[in-house]
C-alpha positions in Angstrom: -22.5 3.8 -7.4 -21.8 2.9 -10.8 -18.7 5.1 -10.8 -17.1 3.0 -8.1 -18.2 -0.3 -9.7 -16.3 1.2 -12.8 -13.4 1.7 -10.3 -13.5 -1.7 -9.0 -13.5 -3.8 -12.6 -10.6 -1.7 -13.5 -9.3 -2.9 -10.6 -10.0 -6.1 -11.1 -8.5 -6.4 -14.5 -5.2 -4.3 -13.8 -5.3 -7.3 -10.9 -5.6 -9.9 -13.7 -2.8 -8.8 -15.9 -0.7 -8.8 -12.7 -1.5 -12.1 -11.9 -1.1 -13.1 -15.5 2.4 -11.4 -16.1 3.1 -13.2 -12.8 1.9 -16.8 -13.7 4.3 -16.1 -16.8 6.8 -14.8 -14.8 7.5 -17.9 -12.7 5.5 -20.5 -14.5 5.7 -24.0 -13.0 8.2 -23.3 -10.8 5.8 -22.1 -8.4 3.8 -24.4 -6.0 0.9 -25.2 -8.7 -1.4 -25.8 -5.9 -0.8 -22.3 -4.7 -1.1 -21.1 -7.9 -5.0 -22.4 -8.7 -6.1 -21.4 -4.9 -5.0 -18.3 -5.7 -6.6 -18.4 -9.2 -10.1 -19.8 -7.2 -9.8 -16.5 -5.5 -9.6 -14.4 -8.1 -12.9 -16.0 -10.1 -15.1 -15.5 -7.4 -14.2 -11.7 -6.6 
């Protein structure tokens, strides 16, 4: 059980540098209301 939580927060933070190399990526080019739905999503994994 704990072995898998392990598994998921790595998970979850390879998933967060992802997303933060993506908001870099693109920056405000992207729909901004997209952006912080998807951002809503993320905080309450």
């Amino acid at each position: 059980m704990k072995k898998a939580y392990g598994n998921m927060k790595k998970a979850y933070g390879n998933m967060k540098k992802a997303y933060g190399g993506m908001k870099k990526e693109y920056g405000e080019r992207e729909n901004p209301y997209r952006m912080t739905d998807y951002q809503h999503r993320m905080t309450d994994y």
